[in-house]
C-alpha positions, 0 to 999 in steps of 0.5 A, a space after each residue: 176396506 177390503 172384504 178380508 180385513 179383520 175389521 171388516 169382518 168384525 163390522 159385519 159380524 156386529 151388524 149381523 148380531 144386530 140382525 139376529 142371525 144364530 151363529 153370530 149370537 152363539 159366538 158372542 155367549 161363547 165369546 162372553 161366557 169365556 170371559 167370565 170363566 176366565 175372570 172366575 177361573 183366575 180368582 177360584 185359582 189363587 186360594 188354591 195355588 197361594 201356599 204350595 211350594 213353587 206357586 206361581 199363581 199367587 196374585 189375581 193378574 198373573 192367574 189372569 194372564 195364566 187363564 188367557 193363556 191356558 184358554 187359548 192354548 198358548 201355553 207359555 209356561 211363565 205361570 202353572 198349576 202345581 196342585 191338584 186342585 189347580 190342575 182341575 181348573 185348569 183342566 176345566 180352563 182348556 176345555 172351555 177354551 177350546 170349546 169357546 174359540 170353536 164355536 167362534 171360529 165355526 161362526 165367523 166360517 158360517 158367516 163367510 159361507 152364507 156370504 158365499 151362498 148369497 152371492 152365488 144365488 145372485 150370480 144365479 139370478 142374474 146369469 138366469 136373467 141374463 140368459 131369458 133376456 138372450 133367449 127373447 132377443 134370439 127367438 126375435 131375430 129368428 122370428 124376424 128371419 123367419 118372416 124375412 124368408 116368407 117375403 124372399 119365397 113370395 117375392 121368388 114365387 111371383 110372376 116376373 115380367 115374362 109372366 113365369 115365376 122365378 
C-alpha cells in the first residue's frame, strides 16, 4: 500500500494510538468528543426547533444529518435552524467542529513530520556512517602510499651497483 493512501495512514494512525503518542490520543477524544456532540446536538435541537414555523429540524435523523453538516462546515442548507434558541446550538455545532477537525488535521500533520523527522535522523546516521567508513578507507590508502613512498625513497637512496646512490 502506498505511504500516501488513506488507509495507510489510518493503519499507522491506529498503530500509533496504541503506542501512546499524544497527538494521535488527542485526535481520537476530539474525534469522540465530536461524535458525542453531535449525537447531544441533534437530539437538544429538535424540542427547540419542532413547533416553529418553517421548521426543518423536526425528527431526530434529519437534525442528525443537520449537525454533520454544520460540523464539518459543509453547510448545504437542506436543513437549518429558524429559532434563537436553534441558532445557539448551532453556533456551539460549528465551533465545535472546527475546533474537532483542527485538532485532527494538526495530528495527522504531526504525525507525518515526525515521520519525516525520523527518517532524516536515519539519513543521518547512515550518511555519517557512511562517511566515518569512507574516511578510515581514505586514512588507509594514505597510510599505505605513505609507506609506499618511504620504500621507493630507501630504495632510491640505496647504493646501486656502482656504489653511488641513485
Amino acid at each position: 500500500m502506498p505511504p500516501s493512501s488513506f488507509l495507510y495512514v489510518l493503519r499507522r494512525l491506529l498503530r500509533s494510538a496504541r503506542g501512546g503518542s499524544r497527538h494521535v490520543r488527542a485526535a481520537a477524544w476530539a474525534t469522540g468528543f465530536t461524535a458525542l456532540f453531535l449525537l447531544a446536538g441533534s437530539w437538544a435541537i429538535v424540542p427547540v426547533e419542532e413547533g416553529a414555523p418553517r421548521a426543518t429540524l423536526t425528527t431526530f435523523p434529519r437534525a442528525l444529518w443537520w449537525s454533520i453538516e454544520t460540523a464539518t462546515t459543509v453547510g448545504y442548507g437542506d436543513f437549518f435552524p429558524v429559532t434563537a434558541g436553534g441558532r445557539v446550538i448551532a453556533a456551539l455545532m460549528m465551533l465545535v467542529g472546527i475546533a474537532a477537525f483542527s485538532i485532527v488535521t494538526a495530528a495527522i500533520a504531526t504525525w507525518f513530520v515526525d515521520r519525516a523527522a525520523g527518517d532524516m535522523r536515519r539519513m543521518a546516521a547512515e550518511a555519517d556512517r557512511l562517511e566515518h567508513g569512507a574516511e578510515s578507507k581514505a586514512v588507509h590508502e594514505l597510510h599505505s602510499l605513505h609507506d609506499r613512498f618511504d620504500h621507493v625513497e630507501e630504495l632510491l637512496r640505496a647504493p646501486g651497483p656502482t656504489g653511488r646512490t641513485r
